[in-house]
C-alpha positions in Angstrom: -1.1 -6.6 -30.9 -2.2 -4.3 -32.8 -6.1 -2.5 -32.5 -8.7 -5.1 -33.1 -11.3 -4.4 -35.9 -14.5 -5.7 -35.5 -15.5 -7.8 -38.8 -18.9 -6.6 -39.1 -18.6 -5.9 -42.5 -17.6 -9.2 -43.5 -20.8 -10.5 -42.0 -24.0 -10.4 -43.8 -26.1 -9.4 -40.8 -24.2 -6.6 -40.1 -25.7 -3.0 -40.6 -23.8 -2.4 -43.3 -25.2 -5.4 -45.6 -28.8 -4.3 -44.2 -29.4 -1.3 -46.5 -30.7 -1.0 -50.2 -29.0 -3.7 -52.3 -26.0 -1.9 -54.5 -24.7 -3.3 -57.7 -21.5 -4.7 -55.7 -23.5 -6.3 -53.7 -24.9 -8.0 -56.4 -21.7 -8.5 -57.7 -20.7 -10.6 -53.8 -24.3 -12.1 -54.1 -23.8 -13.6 -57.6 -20.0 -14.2 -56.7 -21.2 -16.4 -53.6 -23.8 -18.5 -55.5 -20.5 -20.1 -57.9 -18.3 -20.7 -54.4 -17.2 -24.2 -55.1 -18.2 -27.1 -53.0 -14.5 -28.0 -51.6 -13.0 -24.6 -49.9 -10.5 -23.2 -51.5 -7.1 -21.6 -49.7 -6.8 -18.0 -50.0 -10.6 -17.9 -51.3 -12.3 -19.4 -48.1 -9.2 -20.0 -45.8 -5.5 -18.7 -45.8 -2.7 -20.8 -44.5 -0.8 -19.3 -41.4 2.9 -19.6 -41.1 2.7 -21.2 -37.7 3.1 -24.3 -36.4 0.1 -27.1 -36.5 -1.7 -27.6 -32.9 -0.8 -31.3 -31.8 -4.1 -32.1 -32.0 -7.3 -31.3 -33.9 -8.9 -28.0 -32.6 -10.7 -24.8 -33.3 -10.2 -21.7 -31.8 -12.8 -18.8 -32.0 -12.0 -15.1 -30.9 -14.7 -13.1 -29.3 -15.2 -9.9 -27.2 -18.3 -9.8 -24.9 -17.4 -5.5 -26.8 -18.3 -6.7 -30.3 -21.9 -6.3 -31.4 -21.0 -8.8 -34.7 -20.0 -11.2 -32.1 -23.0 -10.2 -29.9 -25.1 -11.3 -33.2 -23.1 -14.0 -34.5 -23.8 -15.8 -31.0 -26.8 -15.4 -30.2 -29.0 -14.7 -33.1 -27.2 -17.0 -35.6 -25.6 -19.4 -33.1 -22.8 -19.6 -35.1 -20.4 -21.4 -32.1 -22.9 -23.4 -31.8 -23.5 -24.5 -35.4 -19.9 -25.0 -36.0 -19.6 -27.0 -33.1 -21.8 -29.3 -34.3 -20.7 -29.3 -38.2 -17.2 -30.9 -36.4 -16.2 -34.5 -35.8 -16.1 -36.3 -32.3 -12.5 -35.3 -30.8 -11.8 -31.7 -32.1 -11.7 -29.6 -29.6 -13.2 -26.2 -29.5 -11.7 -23.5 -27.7 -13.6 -19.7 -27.2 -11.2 -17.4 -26.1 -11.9 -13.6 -25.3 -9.4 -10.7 -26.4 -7.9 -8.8 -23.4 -7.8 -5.0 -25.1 -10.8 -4.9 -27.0 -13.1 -2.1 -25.6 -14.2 -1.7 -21.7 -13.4 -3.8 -19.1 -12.3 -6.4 -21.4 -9.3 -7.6 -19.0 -12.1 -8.0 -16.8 -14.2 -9.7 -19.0 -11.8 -12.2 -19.7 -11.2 -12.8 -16.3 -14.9 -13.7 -16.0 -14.7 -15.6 -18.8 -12.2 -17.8 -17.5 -14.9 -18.1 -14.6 -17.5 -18.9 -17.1 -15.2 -21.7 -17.9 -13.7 -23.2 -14.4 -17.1 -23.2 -13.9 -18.8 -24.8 -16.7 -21.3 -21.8 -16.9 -20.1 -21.4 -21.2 -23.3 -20.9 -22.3 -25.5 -19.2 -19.8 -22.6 -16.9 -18.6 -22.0 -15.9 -22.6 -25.4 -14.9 -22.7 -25.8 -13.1 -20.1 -22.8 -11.1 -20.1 -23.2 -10.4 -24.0 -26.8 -9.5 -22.8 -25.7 -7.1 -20.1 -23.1 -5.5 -22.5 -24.5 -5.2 -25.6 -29.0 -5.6 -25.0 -28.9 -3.4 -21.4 -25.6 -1.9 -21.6 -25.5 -2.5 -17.4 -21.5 -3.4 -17.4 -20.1 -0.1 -16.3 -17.5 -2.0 -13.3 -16.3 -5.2 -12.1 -18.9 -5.4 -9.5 -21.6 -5.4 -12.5 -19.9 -8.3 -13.9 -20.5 -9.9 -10.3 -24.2 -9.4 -10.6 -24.5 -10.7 -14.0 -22.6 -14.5 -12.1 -25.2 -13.7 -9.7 -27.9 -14.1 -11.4 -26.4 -17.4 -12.6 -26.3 -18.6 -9.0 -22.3 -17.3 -8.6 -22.3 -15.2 -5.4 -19.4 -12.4 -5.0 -16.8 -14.6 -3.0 -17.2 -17.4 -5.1 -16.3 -15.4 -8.1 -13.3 -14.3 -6.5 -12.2 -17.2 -5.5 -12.5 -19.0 -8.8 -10.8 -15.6 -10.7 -7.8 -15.9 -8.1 -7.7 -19.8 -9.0 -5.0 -22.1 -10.2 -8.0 -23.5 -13.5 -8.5 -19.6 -14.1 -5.2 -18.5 -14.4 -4.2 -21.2 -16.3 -7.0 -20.9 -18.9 -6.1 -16.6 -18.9 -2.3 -17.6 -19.9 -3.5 -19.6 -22.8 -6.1 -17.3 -24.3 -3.0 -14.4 -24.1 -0.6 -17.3 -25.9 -3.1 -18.0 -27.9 -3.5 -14.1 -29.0 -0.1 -13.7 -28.8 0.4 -16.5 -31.5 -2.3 -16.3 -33.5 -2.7 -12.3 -33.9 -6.5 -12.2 -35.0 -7.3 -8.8 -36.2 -11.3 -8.8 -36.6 -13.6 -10.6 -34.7 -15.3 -13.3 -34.1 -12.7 -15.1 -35.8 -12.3 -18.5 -36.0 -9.1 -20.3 -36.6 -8.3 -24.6 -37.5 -5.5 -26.6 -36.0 -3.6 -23.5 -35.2 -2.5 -23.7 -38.8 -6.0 -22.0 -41.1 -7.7 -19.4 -40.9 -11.4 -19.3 -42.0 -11.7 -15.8 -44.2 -15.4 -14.9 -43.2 -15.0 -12.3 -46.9 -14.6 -15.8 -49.1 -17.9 -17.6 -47.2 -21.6 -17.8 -48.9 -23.5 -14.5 -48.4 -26.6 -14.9 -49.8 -28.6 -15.1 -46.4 -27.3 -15.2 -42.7 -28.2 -19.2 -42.4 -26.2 -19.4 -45.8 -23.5 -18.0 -44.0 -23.2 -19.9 -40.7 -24.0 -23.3 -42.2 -20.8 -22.5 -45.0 -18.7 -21.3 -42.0 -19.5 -24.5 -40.2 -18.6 -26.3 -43.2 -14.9 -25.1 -44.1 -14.0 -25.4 -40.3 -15.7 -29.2 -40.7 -13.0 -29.7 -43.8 -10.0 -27.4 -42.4 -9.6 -30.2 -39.5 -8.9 -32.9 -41.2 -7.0 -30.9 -44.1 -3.1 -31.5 -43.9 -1.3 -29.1 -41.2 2.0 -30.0 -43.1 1.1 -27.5 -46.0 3.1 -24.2 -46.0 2.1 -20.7 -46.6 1.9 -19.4 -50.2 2.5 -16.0 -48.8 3.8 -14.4 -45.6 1.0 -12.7 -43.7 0.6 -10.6 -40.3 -0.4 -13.4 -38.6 
C-alpha cells in the first residue's frame, strides 16, 4: 500500500481551514450551502470496483498517528455521530492502519486488545490521548501503561495480544486494508462497495460537517451494492 496521507485538509477543523478566510474558500463555503439533499456519487461518494460486503456495514480507518483523526474523534465525535445516524443491524467496524507513523503495528495490536476486550471507547481515548495530547508513546511498554490505567495489567495485555480474538480481528483489519486501499485518513467506507469523499461533504462549520458525513453513510447502506463503477480508481 502505498504512503498514507492524512486528510486534514479535507476537514474543516483542520489547521489549514483555520486561517483568514480566502476567496476559494468562499468559493467551497458557498459551493457547500447548494449540496443537494440526496448524496450524489462522485460528488459526495464514489463507487469502488469491489465486491459488496454480505451484509450491511461501515468501515472507518484510523491511526492513533493522525492528529485529523485525533480531532475527528474526540472533539467532533464523528464515530460516534455516524454510528448513531445508522439503522439497527449495520455493523460498524474501526480498524487501525499498520504503517502509518510510530509504533503503529504496535498500536494495532493494542487496538485489537481494545477490542477482545471491549475497552473501544476508553482505550481510543486514551491512547489518542497519550499519542497526540502528552506525546508519552515512545515503546510498547508505554502502550502497557496507557491498558494500565484502564485496569489492563502487563500480562493480561500479553495474553489477550497473543490470543486466538486478537489475531483474528489483526488479519481482518490487514484484509480489510489490503482490499480496500484507503489513502487518507480517517476514512470511512459503506458495504465495502462506497466510499464517503470527505472533499464533497458540507463545510460550512465542523457540526455541519459531521452531521452531513453521518448522513451519506445513513443513505450509502441501504443504497444498491449492485451498481458498478463509472470509472476505475486506485482503490
Amino acid at each position: 500500500m502505498k504512503k498514507t496521507l492524512i486528510a486534514i485538509s479535507a476537514l474543516v477543523f483542520s489547521v489549514s481551514c483555520l486561517a483568514a478566510e480566502t476567496p476559494a474558500a468562499k468559493t467551497a463555503a458557498t459551493a457547500s450551502a447548494s449540496t443537494p439533499a440526496t448524496p450524489q456519487v462522485d460528488k459526495q461518494y464514489t463507487v469502488l470496483p469491489t465486491l459488496p460486503s454480505p451484509e450491511k456495514e461501515v468501515i472507518e480507518f484510523f491511526s492513533f498517528n493522525c492528529p485529523s483523526c485525533y480531532m475527528f474523534e474526540t472533539q467532533y465525535h464523528g464515530s460516534q455521530v455516524i454510528s448513531q445516524a445508522l439503522p439497527k443491524g449495520v455493523n460498524v467496524k474501526r480498524y487501525h492502519l499498520l504503517d502509518f507513523g510510530p509504533l503503529s503495528k504496535e498500536l494495532s495490536e493494542a487496538w485489537a486488545v481494545a477490542n477482545v476486550l471491549d475497552l473501544q471507547d476508553k482505550a481510543s481515548l486514551a491512547l489518542y490521548q497519550a499519542v497526540q495530547r502528552d506525546r508519552t508513546i515512545q515503546s510498547i511498554d508505554d502502550i502497557k501503561a496507557v491498558f494500565a490505567t484502564l485496569g489492563i495489567d502487563a500480562a493480561t495485555y500479553d495474553k489477550t495480544k497473543d490470543s486466538f480474538l486478537a489475531k483474528a480481528f489483526m488479519a481482518h483489519q490487514v484484509d480489510a486494508i489490503k482490499e480496500l486501499k484507503p489513502n487518507s485518513i480517517p476514512a470511512v467506507y459503506v458495504n465495502n462497495k462506497f466510499y464517503i469523499d470527505s472533499q464533497g461533504l458540507d463545510t460550512t462549520s465542523n457540526e455541519a460537517f459531521v452531521q452531513d458525513y453521518a448522513r451519506v453513510a445513513a443513505y450509502l447502506v441501504n443504497l444498491n451494492p449492485n451498481v458498478k463503477a463509472k470509472i476505475k480508481s486506485e482503490y
